[in-house]
ROKOLDREN-607695 format. One record per residue (C-alpha): x, y, z; residue number from 0. Coordinates in steps of 0.2 Angstrom, whole numbers, plus 5000, padded with zeros to 4 digits. Layout:
<recs>
{x->X&y->Y&z->Z&nr->NUM}
...
</recs>
This chain:
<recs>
{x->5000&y->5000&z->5000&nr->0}
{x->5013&y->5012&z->5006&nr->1}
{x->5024&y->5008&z->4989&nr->2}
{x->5007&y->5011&z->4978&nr->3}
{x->5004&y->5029&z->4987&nr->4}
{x->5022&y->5033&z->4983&nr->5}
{x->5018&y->5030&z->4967&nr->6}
{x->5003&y->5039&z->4965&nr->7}
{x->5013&y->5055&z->4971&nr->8}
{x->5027&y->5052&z->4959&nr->9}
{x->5013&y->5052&z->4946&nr->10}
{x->5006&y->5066&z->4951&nr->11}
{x->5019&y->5079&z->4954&nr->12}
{x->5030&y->5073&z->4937&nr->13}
{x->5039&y->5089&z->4932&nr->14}
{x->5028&y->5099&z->4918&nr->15}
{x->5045&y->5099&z->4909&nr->16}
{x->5040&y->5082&z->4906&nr->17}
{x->5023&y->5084&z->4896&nr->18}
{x->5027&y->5086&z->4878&nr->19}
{x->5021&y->5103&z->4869&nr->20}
{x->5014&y->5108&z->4850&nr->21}
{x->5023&y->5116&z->4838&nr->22}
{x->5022&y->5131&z->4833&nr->23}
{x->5006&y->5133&z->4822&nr->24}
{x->4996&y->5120&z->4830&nr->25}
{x->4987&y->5121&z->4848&nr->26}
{x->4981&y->5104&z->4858&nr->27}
{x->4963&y->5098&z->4857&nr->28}
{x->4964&y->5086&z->4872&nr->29}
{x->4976&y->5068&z->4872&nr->30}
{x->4979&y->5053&z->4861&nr->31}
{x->4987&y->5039&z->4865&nr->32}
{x->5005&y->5036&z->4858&nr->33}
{x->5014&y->5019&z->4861&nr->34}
{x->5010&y->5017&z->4880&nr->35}
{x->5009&y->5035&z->4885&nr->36}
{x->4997&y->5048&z->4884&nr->37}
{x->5004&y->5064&z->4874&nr->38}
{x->4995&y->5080&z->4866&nr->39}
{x->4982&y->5078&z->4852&nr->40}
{x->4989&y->5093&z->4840&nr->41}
{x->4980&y->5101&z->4827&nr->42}
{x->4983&y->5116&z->4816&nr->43}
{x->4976&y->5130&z->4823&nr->44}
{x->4961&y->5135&z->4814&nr->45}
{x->4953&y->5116&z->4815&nr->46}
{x->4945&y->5121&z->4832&nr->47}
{x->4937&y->5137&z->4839&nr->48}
{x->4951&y->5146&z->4853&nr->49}
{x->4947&y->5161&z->4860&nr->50}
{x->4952&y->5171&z->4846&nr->51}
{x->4939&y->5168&z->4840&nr->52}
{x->4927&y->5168&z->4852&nr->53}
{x->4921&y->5187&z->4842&nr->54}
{x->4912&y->5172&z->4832&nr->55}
{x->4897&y->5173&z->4844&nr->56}
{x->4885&y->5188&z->4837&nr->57}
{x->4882&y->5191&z->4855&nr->58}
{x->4897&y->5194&z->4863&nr->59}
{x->4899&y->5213&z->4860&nr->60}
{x->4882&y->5214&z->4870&nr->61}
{x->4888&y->5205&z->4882&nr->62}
{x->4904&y->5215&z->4885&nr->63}
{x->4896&y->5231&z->4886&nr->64}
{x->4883&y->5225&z->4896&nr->65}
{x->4880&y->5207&z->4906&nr->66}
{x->4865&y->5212&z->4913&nr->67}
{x->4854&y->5218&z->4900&nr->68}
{x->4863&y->5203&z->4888&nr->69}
{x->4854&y->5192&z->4902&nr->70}
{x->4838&y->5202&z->4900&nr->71}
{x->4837&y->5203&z->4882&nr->72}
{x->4843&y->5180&z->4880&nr->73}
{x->4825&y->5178&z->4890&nr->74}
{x->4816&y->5189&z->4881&nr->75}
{x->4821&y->5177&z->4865&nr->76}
{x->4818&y->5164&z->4873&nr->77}
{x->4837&y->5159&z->4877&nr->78}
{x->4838&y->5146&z->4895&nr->79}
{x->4842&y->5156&z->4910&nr->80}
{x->4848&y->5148&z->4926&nr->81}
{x->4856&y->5152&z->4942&nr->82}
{x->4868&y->5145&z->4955&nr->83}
{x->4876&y->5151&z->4970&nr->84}
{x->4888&y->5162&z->4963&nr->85}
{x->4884&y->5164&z->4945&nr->86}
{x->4869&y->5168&z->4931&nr->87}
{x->4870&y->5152&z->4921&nr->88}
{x->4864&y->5159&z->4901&nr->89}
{x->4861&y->5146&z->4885&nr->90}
{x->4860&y->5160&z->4873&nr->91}
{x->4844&y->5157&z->4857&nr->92}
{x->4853&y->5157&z->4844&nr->93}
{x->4869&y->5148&z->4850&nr->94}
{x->4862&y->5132&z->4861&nr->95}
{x->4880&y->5125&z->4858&nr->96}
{x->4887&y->5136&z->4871&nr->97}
{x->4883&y->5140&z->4889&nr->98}
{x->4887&y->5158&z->4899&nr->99}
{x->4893&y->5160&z->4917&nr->100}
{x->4891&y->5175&z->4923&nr->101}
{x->4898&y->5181&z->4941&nr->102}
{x->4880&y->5186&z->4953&nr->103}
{x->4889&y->5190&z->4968&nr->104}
{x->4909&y->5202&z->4969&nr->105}
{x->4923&y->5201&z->4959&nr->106}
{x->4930&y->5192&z->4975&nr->107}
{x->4922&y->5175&z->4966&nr->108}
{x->4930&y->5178&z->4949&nr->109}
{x->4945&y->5165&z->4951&nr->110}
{x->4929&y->5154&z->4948&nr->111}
{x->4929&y->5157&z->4931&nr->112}
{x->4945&y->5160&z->4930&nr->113}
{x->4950&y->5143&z->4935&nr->114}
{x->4935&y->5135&z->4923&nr->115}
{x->4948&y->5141&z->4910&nr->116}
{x->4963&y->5135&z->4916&nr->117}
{x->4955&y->5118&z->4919&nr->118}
{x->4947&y->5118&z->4902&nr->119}
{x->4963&y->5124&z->4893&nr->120}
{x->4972&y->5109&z->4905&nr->121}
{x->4964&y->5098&z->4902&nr->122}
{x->4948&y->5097&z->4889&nr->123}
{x->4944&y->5081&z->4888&nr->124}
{x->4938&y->5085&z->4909&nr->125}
{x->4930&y->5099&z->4907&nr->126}
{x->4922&y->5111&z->4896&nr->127}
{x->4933&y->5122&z->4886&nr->128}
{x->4932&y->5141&z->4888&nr->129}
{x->4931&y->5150&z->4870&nr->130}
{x->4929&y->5169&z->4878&nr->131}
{x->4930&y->5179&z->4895&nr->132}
{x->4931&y->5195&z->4903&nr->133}
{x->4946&y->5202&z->4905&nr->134}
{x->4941&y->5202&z->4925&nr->135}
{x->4934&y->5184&z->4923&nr->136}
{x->4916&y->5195&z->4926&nr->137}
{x->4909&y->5180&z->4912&nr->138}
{x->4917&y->5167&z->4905&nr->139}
{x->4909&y->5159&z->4886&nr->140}
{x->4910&y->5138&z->4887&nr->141}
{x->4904&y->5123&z->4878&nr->142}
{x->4890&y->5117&z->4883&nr->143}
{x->4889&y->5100&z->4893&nr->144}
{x->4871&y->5092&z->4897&nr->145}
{x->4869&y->5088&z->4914&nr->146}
{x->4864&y->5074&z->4921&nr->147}
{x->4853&y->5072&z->4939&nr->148}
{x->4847&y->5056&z->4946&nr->149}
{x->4831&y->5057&z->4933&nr->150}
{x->4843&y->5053&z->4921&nr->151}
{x->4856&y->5043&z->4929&nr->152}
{x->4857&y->5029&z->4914&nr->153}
{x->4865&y->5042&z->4905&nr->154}
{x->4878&y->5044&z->4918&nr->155}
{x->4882&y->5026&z->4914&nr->156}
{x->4881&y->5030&z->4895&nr->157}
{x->4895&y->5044&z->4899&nr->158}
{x->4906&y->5031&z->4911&nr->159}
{x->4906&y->5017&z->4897&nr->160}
{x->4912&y->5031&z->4885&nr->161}
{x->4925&y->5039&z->4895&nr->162}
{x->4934&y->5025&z->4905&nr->163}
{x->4927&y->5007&z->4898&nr->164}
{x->4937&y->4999&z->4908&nr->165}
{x->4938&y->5005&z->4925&nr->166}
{x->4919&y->5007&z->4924&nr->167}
{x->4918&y->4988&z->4924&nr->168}
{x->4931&y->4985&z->4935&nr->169}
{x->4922&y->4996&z->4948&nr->170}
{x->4906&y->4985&z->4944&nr->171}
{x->4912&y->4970&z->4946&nr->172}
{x->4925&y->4976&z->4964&nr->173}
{x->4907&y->4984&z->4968&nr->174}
{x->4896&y->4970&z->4964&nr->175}
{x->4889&y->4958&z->4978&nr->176}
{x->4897&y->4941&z->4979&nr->177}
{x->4885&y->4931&z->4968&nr->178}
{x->4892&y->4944&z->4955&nr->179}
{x->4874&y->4954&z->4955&nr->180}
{x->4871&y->4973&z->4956&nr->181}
{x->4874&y->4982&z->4973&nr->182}
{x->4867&y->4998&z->4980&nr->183}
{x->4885&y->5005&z->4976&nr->184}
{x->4884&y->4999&z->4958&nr->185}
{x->4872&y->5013&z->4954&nr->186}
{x->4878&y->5026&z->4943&nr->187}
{x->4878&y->5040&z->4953&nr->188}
{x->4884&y->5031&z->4968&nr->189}
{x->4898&y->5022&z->4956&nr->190}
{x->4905&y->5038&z->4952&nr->191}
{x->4906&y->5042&z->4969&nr->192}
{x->4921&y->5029&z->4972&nr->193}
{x->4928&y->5033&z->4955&nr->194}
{x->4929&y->5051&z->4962&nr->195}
{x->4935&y->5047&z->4980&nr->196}
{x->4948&y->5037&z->4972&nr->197}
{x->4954&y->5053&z->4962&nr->198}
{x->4957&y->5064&z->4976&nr->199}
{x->4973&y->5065&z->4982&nr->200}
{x->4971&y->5069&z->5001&nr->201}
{x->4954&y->5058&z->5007&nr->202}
{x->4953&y->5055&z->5025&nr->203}
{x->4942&y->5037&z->5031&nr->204}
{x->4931&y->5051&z->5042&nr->205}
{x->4925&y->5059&z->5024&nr->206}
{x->4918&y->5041&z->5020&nr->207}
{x->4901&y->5042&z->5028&nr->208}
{x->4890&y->5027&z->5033&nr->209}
{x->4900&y->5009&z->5031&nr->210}
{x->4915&y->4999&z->5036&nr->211}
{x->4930&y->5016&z->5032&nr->212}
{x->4943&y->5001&z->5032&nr->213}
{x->4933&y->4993&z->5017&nr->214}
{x->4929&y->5006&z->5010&nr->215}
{x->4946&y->5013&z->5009&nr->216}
{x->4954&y->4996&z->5002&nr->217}
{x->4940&y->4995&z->4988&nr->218}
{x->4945&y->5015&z->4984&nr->219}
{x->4962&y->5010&z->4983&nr->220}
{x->4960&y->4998&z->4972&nr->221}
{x->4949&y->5008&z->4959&nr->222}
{x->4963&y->5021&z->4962&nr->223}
{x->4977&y->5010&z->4955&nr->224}
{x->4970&y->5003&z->4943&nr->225}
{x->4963&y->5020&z->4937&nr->226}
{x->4977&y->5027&z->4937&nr->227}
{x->4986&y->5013&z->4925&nr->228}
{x->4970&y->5011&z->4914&nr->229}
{x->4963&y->5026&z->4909&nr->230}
{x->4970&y->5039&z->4906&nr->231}
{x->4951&y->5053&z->4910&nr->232}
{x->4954&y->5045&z->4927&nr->233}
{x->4972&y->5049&z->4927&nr->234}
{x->4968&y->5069&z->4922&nr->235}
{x->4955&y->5071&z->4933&nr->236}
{x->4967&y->5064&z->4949&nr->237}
{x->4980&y->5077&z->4943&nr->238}
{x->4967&y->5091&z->4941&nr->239}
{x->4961&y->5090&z->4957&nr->240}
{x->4978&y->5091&z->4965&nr->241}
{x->4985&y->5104&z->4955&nr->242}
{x->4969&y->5117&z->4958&nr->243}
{x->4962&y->5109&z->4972&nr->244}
{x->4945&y->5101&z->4962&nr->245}
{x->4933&y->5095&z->4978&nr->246}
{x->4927&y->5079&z->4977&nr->247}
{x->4911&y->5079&z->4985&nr->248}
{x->4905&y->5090&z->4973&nr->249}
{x->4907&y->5080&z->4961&nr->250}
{x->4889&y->5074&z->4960&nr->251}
{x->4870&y->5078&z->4954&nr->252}
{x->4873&y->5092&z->4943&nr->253}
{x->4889&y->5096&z->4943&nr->254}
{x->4895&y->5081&z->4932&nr->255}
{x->4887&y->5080&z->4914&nr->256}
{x->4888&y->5072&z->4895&nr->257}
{x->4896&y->5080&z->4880&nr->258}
{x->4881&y->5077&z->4867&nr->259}
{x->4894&y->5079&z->4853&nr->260}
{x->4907&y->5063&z->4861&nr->261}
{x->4894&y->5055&z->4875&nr->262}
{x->4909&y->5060&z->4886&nr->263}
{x->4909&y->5062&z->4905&nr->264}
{x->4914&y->5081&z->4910&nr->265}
{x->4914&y->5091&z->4925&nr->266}
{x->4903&y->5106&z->4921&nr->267}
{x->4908&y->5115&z->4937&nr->268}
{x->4925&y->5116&z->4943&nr->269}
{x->4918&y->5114&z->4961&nr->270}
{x->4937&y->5127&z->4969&nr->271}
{x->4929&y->5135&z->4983&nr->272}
{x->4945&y->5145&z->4987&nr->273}
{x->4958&y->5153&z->4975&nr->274}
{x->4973&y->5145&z->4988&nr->275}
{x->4967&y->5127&z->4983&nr->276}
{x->4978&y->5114&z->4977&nr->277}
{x->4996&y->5115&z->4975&nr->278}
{x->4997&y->5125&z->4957&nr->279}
{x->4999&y->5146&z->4959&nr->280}
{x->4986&y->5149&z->4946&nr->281}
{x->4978&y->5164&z->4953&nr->282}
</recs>
């Protein structure tokens, strides 16, 4: 155990020297797999949208000059207009592809946006990639993710099968009662919930809950490793949550979702509660 931790840490902290980079010309659209290594999945830039080109939405201006009457004017056409703790969530009418955060509270909360776009940029197989911002993080343009909530949990499964074949049926089967039938803990949502415990890379057996801890923390271990040697999604999301300090338990209803385009897993909100999270200066 103490030798698989080591390990884990090593993994985890690898120099960024270490992580190859595009040429010049091309910009990385997420990760492909080379030999037996994960590298960056280069492509000329001009193949996908960056933020450049974010002036593409015919919106934006409005938005720049004015987040509040932008919000306004979306709900007047007809555009979805949500909110959450902190932000004014906005799928623009005529662009249904995309989704708009928009800060509802001070300034004081803009590293939340702020780090949505570094995590995206990071690491956009994870998380939804930024295509514009405010120059204060006061709104931050993003592709759209569709969430999912326990009404819908089969697509969570959809999403799991898609991203991480494999260590979704190892965790079915490690989560499976003896007679190899479904459990309680094989449910989607409560699936995830081992898959994400066994990202984070400081849990404590007091933030298990109900249950045996010492079980619990042996089956989390083992999805853990063999996360970690599987698939590479699993692998990102372990490192994005040290490096910026992504919380776990949030990590649930709502704040998980499916790329309609790929049937993907992504995190639709970065769920950093604090701009001294995790062990990257980002902010």
């Amino acid at each position: 155990m103490k030798l698989l931790i080591e390990n884990w840490r090593k993994f985890l902290t690898e120099e960024e020297a270490l992580v190859e980079k595009c040429w010049d010309g091309y910009s990385q659209a997420g990760l492909k797999k080379k030999g037996d290594r994960m590298v960056p999945n280069c492509v000329p830039i001009g193949e996908n949208m960056n933020e450049a080109e974010g002036d593409y939405f015919p919106w934006l201006q409005q938005l720049r000059d004015d987040p509040e009457k932008f919000i306004e004017d979306q709900q007047d056409k007809g555009g979805r207009v949500g909110a959450g703790s902190f932000r004014t969530v906005v799928v623009p009418e005529s662009d249904k592809d995309f989704v708009v955060k928009i800060l509802r509270s001070t300034m004081r909360d803009a590293y939340m946006n702020k780090v949505e776009k570094l995590l995206g940029d990071e690491y956009p197989d994870v998380f939804p990639r930024v295509f514009a911002h405010d120059p204060d993080y006061d709104w931050i343009v993003l592709e759209r993710v569709e969430p999912i909530s326990t009404r819908n949990d089969e697509m969570l499964e959809e999403a799991m099968v898609a991203t991480m074949p494999k260590l979704h049926q190892f965790a079915y089967d490690l989560l499976s009662l003896e007679d190899g039938s479904p459990s309680s803990d094989t449910k989607p949502f409560n699936m995830l919930r081992f898959i994400v415990m066994a990202a984070a890379p400081r849990l404590r057996p007091h933030q298990l809950g109900y249950g045996n801890h010492e079980a619990k923390m042996q089956l989390i271990n083992k999805i853990q490793e063999f996360g970690l040697a599987n698939e590479p999604w699993f692998a990102q999301l372990s490192k994005a949550m040290k490096r910026y300090g992504v919380q776990w338990n949030d990590l649930r209803e709502g704040n998980v979702g499916i790329d309609m385009k790929t049937h993907t897993l992504k995190i639709i909100d970065a769920s950093v509660f604090s701009p001294q999270a995790g062990e990257k200066d980002w902010n």
